[in-house]
C-alpha positions as CSV (number, residue, x, y, z in Angstrom):
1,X,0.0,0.0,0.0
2,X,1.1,3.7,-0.7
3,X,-1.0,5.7,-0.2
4,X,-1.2,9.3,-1.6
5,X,-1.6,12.1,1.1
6,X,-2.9,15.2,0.9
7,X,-1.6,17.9,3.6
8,X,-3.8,21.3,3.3
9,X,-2.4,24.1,6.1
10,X,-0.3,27.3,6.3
11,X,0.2,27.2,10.0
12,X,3.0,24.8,10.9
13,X,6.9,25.3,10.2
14,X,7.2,21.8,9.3
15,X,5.9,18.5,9.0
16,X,8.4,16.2,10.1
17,X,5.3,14.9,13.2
18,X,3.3,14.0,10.2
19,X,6.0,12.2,8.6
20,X,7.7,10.6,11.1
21,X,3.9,8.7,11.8
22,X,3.8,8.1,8.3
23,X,7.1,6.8,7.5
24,X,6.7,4.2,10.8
25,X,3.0,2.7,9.1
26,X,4.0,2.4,5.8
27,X,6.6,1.4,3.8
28,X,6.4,3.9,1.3
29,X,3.7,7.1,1.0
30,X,3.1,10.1,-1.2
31,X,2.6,13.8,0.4
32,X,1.6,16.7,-1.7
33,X,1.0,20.2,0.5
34,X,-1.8,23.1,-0.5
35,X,-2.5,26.2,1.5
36,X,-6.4,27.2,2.4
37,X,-5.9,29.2,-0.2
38,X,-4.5,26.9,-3.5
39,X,-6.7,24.1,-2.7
40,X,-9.0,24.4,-4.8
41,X,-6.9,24.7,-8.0
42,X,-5.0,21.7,-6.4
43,X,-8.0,19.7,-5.9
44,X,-8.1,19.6,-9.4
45,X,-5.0,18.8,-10.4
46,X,-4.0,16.0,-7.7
47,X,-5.5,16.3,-4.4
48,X,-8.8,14.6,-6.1
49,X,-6.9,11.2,-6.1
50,X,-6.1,11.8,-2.1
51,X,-5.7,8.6,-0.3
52,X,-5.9,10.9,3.2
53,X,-6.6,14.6,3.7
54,X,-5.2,16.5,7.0
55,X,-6.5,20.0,6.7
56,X,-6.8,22.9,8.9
57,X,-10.2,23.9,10.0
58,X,-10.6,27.6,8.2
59,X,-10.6,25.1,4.9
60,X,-14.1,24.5,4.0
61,X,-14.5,21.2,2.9
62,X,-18.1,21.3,1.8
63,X,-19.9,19.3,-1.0
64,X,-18.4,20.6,-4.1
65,X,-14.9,19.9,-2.5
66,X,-16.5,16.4,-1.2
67,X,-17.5,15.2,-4.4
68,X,-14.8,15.3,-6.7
69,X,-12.7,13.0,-4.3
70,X,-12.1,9.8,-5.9
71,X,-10.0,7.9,-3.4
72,X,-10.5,9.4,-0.3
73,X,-11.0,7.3,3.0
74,X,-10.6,10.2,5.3
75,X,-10.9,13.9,6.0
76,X,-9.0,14.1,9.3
77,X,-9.2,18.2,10.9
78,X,-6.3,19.8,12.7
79,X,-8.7,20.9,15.4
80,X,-10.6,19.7,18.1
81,X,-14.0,21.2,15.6
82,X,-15.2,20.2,12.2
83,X,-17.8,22.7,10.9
84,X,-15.5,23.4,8.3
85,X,-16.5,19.9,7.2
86,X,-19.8,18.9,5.6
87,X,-20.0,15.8,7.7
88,X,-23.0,14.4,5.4
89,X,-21.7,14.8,2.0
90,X,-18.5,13.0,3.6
91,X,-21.0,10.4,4.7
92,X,-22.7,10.2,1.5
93,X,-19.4,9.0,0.0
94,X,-18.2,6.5,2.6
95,X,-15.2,8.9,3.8
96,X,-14.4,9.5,7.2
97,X,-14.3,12.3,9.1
98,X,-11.3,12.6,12.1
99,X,-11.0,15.2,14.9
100,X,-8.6,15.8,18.0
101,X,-10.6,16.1,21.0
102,X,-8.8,17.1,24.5
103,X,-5.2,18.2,22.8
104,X,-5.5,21.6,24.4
105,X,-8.0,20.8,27.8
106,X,-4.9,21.4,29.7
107,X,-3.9,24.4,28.1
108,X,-7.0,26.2,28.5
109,X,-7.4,25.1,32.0
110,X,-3.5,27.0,32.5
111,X,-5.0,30.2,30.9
112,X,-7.9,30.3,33.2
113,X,-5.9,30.0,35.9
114,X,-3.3,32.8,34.6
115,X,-6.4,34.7,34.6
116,X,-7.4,34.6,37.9
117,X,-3.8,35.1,39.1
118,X,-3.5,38.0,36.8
119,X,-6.6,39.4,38.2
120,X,-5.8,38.6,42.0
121,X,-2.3,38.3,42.6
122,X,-0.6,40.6,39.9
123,X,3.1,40.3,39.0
124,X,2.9,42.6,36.0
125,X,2.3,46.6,35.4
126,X,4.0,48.0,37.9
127,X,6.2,50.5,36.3
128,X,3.9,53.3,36.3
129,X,3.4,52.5,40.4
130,X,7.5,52.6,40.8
131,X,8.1,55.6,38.2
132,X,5.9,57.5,40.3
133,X,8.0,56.8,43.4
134,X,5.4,54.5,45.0
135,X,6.4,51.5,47.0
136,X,5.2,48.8,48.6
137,X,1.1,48.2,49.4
138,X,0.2,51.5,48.2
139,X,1.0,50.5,44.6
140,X,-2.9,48.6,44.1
141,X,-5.8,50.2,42.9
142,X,-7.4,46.7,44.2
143,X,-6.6,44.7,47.2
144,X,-5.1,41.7,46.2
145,X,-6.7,38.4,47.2
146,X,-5.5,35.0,48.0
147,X,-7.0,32.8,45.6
148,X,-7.9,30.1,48.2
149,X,-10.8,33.2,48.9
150,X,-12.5,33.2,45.1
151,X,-15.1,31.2,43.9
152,X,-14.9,30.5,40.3
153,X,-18.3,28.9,38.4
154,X,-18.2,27.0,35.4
155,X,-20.6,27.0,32.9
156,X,-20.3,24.2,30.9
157,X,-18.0,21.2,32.2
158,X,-17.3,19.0,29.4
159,X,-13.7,17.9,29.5
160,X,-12.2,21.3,29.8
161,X,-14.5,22.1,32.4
162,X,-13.0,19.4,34.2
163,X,-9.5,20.2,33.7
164,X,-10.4,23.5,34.4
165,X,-12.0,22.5,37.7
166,X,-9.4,20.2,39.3
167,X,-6.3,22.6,38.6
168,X,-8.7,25.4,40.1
169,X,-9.4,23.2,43.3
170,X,-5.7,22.1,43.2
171,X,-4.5,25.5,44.6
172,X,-7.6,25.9,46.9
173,X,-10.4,28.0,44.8
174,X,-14.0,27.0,45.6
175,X,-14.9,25.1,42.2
176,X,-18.3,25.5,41.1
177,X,-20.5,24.0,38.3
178,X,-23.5,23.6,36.2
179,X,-24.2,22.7,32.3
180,X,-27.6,20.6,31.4
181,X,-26.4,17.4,32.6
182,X,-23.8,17.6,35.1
183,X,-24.2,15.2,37.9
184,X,-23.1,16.0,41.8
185,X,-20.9,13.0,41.4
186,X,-19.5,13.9,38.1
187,X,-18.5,17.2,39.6
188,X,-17.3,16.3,43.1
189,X,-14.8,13.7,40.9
190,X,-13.0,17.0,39.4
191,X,-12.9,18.9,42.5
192,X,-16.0,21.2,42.2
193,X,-19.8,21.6,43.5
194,X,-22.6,21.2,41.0
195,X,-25.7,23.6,41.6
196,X,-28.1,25.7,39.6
197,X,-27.0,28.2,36.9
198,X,-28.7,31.3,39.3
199,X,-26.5,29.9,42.0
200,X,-23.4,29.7,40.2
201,X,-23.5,33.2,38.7
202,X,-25.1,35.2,42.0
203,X,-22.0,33.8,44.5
204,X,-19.5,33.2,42.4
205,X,-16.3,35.9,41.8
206,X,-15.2,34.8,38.3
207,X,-17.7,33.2,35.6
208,X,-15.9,31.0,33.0
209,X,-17.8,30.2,30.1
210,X,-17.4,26.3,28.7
211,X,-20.5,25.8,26.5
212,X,-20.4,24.4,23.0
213,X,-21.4,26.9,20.2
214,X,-25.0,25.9,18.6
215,X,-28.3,27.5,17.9
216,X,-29.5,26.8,21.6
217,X,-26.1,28.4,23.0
218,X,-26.3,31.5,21.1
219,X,-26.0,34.4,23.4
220,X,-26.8,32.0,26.2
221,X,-24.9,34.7,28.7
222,X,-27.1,37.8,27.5
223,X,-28.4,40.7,29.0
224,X,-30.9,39.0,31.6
225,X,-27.8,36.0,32.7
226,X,-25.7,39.0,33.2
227,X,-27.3,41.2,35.5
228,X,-27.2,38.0,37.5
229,X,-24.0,38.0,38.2
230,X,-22.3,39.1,41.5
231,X,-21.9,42.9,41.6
232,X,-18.3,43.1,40.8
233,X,-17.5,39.6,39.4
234,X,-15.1,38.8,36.2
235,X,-16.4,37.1,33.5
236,X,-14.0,34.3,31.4
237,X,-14.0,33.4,28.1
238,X,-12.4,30.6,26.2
239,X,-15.5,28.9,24.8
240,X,-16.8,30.3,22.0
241,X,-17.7,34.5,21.2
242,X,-21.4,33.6,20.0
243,X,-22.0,31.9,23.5
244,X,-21.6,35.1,25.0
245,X,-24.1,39.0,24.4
246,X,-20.8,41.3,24.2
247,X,-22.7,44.2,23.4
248,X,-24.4,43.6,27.0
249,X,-21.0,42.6,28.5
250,X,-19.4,45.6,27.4
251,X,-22.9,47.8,29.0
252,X,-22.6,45.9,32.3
253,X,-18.8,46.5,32.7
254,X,-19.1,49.9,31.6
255,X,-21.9,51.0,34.5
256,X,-19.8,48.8,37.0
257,X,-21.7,45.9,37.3
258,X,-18.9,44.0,36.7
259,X,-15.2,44.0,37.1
260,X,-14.4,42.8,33.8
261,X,-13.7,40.5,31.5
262,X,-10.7,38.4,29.8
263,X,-12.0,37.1,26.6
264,X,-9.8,34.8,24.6
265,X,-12.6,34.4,22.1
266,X,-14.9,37.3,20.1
267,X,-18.1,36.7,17.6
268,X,-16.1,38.3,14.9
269,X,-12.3,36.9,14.5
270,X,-10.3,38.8,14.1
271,X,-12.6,41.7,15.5
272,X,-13.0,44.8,13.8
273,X,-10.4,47.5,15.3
274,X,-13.3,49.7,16.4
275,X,-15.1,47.1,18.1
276,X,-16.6,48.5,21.6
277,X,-15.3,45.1,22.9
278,X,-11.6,46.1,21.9
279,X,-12.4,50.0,23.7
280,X,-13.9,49.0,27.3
281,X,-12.3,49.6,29.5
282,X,-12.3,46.8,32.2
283,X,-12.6,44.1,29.0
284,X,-9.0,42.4,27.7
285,X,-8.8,40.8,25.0
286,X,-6.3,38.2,24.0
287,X,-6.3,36.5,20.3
288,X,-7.9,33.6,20.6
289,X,-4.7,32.0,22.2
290,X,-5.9,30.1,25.4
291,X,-5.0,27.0,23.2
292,X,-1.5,27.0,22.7
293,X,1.5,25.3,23.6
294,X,4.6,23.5,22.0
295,X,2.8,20.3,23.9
296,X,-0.7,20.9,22.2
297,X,0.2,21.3,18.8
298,X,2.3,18.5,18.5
299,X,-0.2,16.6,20.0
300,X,-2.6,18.2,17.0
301,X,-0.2,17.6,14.4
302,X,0.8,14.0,15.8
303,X,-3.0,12.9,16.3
304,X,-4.4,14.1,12.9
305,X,-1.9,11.9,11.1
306,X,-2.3,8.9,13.7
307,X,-6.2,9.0,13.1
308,X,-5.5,9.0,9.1
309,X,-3.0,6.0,9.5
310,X,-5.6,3.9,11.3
311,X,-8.7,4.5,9.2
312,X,-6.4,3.7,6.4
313,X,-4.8,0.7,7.8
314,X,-8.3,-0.3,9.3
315,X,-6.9,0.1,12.9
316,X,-9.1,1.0,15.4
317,X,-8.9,3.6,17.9
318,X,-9.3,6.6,15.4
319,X,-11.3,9.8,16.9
320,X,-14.0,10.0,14.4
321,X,-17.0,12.7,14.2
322,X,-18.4,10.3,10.8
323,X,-17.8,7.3,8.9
């Protein structure tokens, strides 16, 4: 067996993860590379006879893409998502659809936490403070706070919830919890208390958002969920920027409802540059970055190829969304 391999990405430096997994399955293989860009154009002239396709999830595999494969056993996403990928045309033609679930739950649980240290126990922006010739105490606008005192309330504990939860309880913050299905027992196992959504967001100090994205999350923390919130809480996110009203946030920070927030992820990305999100004060924004590490993406780049070798080989073990 060679099979012919089609790479489609303009993120990584290299692909020696890729080929190294390759090289120790088969005893010879063929890899042709395309950016999101050429793919199309490539599509026609040799990535239609694709044995394997690893592609980056801002290419949209849809339909007409789908249909003009003539080998292909697998569409296998660099991402832990797959929207760019219509699942049922892929269905419709017997190929496979792979995913990478959990490469980045840790990841996202450290930038939480480097959050609520940033917030709480500062190490950074000083200079003003010492240029001015203070010293000591009297450089905080805010009272610092051991983090052992905060109460942090997730909504949404799938696995990064989890992560989230037991490297939260690890250094002593009370770990709260809801989503739609969340058991006592489930929770307790990571560290944290379940209890209602109006409990969570009235007691707790920081709000860390964990939903999927889908027409029944849209907006899910609007204008009402938000005025719920304790009077001076933080809000997180790293789930998704339609999950979140940011139009209301920015209101509700703004009158001093709230805090803040730290938003890793926006509806629009990248945002417009005069987005009132990007001009509250209170609200940081970082871009879309809570996901990475060295560790994560070679994870990402390893697993994509390993779930390609094993549908092609017929191995099991393969994280599949279809086929």
């Amino acid at each position: 067996m060679k099979p012919r391999i089609w790479i489609i990405d303009s993120e990584w430096p290299n692909y020696d993860i890729e080929n190294a997994v390759f090289a120790q399955a088969f005893a010879d293989y063929t890899v042709r590379y395309s950016t999101p860009d050429s793919f199309r154009e490539d599509l026609k002239d040799f990535g239609c006879r694709a044995d394997a396709v690893l592609c980056q999830i801002d290419v949209p595999m849809d339909r007409a893409a789908i249909e003009r494969f003539e080998n292909c056993q697998i569409l296998s996403n660099y991402g832990t998502g797959y929207n760019n990928i219509d699942t049922a045309a892929a269905t419709e033609k017997g190929i496979a659809v792979g995913y990478v679930p959990g490469y980045c739950d840790e990841d996202i649980a450290d930038y939480v936490l480097s959050a609520l240290y940033a917030v709480k126990k500062p190490v950074f922006g000083f200079e003003t403070a010492i240029g001015q010739g203070l010293w000591g105490a009297q450089v905080f606008r805010e009272t610092p706070h051991r983090l052992s005192s905060l109460t942090l309330f997730l909504v949404g504990f799938g696995r990064i919830g989890a992560a989230v939860a037991k490297k939260a309880a690890a250094v002593g913050v009370r770990v709260l919890a809801w989503s739609p299905t969340l058991t006592p027992e489930r929770a307790a196992a990571s560290g944290a208390k379940a209890v209602s959504l109006e409990e969570g967001l009235s007691t707790a100090d920081f709000v860390s958002l964990h939903l999927r994205y889908s027409a029944e999350t849209e907006r899910f923390l609007d204008q009402t969920r938000l005025s719920k919130m304790k009077p001076g809480a933080w809000l997180l996110n790293t789930a998704r920027g339609g999950v979140l009203d940011q139009a209301a946030l920015c209101e509700a920070v703004k009158a001093g409802k709230l805090s803040g927030a730290i938003l890793d992820v926006l509806k629009t990305e990248p945002p417009a540059l005069d987005d009132p999100v990007l001009h509250t004060k209170g609200i940081f924004v970082t871009p879309h970055i809570s996901y990475d590490s060295q560790e994560a993406l070679d994870a990402l780049q390893r697993r994509a190829a390993e779930n390609a070798v094993r549908v092609l080989k017929q191995i099991p073990g393969a994280d599949l969304v279809a086929g």
